[in-house]
C-alpha positions in Angstrom: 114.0 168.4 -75.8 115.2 166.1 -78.6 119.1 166.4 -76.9 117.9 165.6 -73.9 115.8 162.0 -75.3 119.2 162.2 -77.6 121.6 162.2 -74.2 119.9 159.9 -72.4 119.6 157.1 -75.0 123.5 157.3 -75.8 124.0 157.3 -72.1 121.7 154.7 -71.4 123.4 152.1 -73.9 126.8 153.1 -72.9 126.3 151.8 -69.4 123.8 148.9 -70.6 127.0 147.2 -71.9 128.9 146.6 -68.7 125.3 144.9 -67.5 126.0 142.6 -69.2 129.5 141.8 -68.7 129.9 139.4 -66.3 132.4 137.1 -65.4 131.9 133.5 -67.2 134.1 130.8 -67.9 136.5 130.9 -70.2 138.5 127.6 -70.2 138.9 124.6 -68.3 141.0 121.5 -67.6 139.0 119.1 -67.3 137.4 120.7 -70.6 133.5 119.8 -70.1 132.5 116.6 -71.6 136.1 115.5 -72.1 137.5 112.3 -71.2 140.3 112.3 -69.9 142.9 109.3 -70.4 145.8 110.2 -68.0 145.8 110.8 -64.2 144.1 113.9 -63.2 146.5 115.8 -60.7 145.6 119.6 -61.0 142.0 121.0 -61.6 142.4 124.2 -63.6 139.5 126.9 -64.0 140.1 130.0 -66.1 137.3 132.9 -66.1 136.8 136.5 -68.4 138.3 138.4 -65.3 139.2 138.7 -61.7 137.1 136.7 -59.5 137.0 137.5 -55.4 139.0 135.4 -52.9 135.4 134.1 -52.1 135.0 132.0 -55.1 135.6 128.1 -54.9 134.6 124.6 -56.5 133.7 121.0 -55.4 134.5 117.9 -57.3 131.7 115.3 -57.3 131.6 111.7 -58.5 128.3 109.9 -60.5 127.3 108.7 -57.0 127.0 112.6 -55.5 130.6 111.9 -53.5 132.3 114.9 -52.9 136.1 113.9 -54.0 138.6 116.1 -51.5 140.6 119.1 -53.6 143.4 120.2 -51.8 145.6 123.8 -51.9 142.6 125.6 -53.5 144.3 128.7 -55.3 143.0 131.8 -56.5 144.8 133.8 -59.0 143.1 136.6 -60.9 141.1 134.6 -63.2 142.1 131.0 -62.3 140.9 128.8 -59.7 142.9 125.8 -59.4 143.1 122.6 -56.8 145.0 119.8 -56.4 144.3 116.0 -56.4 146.0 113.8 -54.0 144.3 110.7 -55.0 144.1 109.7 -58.3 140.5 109.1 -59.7 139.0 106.0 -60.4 137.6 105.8 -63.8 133.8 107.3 -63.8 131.6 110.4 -64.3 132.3 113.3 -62.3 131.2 117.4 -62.2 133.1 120.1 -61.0 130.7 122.2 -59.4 131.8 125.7 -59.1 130.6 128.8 -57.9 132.4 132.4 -58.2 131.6 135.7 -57.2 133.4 137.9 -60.0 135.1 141.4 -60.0 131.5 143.0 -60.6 130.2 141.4 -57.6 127.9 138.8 -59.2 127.6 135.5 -58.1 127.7 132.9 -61.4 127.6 129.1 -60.6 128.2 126.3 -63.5 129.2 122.9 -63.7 131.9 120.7 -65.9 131.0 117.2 -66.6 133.9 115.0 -67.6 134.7 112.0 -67.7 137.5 109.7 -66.2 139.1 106.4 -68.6 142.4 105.0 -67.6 143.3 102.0 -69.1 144.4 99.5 -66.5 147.6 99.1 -67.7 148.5 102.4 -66.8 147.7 102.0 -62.9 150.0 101.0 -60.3 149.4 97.4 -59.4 147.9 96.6 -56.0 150.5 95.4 -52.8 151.1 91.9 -53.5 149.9 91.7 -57.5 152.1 91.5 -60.1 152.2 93.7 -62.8 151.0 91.1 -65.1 147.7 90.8 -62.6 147.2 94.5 -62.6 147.5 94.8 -66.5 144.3 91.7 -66.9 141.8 94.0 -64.2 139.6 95.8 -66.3 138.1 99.2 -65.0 134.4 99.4 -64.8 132.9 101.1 -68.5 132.2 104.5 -68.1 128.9 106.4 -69.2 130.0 108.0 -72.2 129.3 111.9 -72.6 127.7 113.3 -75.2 128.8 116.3 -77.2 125.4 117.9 -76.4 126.3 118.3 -72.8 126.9 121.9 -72.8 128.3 123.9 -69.2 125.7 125.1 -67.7 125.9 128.6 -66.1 123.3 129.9 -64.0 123.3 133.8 -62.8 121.7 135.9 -60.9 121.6 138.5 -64.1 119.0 136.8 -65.8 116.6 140.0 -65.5 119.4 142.6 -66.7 117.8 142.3 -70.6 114.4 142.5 -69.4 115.5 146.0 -67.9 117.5 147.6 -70.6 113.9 147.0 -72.9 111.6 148.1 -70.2 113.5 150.9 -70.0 113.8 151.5 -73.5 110.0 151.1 -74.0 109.1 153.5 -71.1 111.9 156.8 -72.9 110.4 155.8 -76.1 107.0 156.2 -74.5 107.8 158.9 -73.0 109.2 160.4 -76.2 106.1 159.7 -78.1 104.1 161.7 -75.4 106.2 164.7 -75.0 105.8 164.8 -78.9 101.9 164.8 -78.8 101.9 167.4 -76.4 103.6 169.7 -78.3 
């Protein structure tokens, strides 16, 4: 009887690792909470493994303005979109949701932060470079370093599980022991 409790425990937390390994976010350009000094042409997204051709993300400004991201491309584990207009300077949040190799749906979001300085931006029709170099560009929020990515999943329960169920073989241990 002892093999069997023996079995099933080794068993049990073989399989309770790949629970919990789900797909999460490994990298990102815009980094989250970064500022970013220099047009923003390509929006980069790099996760822990394969993600389904279902997965996507929306760009959003401070005011809740979905910004348009064109060419969306899914390659193993990157998601990437294109920009074709540049930014203004502002707070926005990539928004993005993925459904990974395992099958779980995971959602998070990337705050950053946009900052050109006016010099680098192309003067309006009509102003001369001079002109365009005096505009100043609305101040941005600043982000803090406390802003972490945050990452909401469906797999919340999955640790609640593995201890109920290792309370109710240990339970069940203890009683088949009394028995005896």
């Amino acid at each position: 009887m002892k093999k069997i409790i023996f079995i099933a425990f080794v068993f049990m937390f073989t399989f309770a690792n790949s629970a919990f390994a789900h797909t999460g976010l490994e990298d990102s350009n815009p980094a989250s909470g970064e500022v970013v000094t220099e047009q923003l042409n390509e929006i980069t997204l790099t996760f822990e493994g394969k993600l389904e051709q279902s997965s996507t993300f929306e760009l959003k400004s401070s005011t809740g303005e979905t910004i348009p991201v064109d060419n969306m491309t899914i390659n193993e584990e990157k998601l990437k979109g294109n920009l074709s207009t540049p930014l203004d300077n502002g707070n926005y949040e990539i928004n993005w949701n993925i459904v990974g190799a395992d099958g779980h749906q995971i959602e998070g979001n990337i705050p950053f932060t946009v900052e050109v300085p006016a010099s680098s931006e192309a003067p309006v029709e009509g102003e001369t470079l001079e002109q365009a170099n005096t505009t100043s560009a609305p101040a941005a929020t600043p982000t803090t370093v406390e802003q972490k990515e945050e990452v909401k999943s469906s797999s919340n329960v999955v640790p609640f599980v593995v201890i109920g169920l290792i309370v109710i073989i240990g339970g069940l241990f203890i009683w088949l022991r009394r028995k005896k």
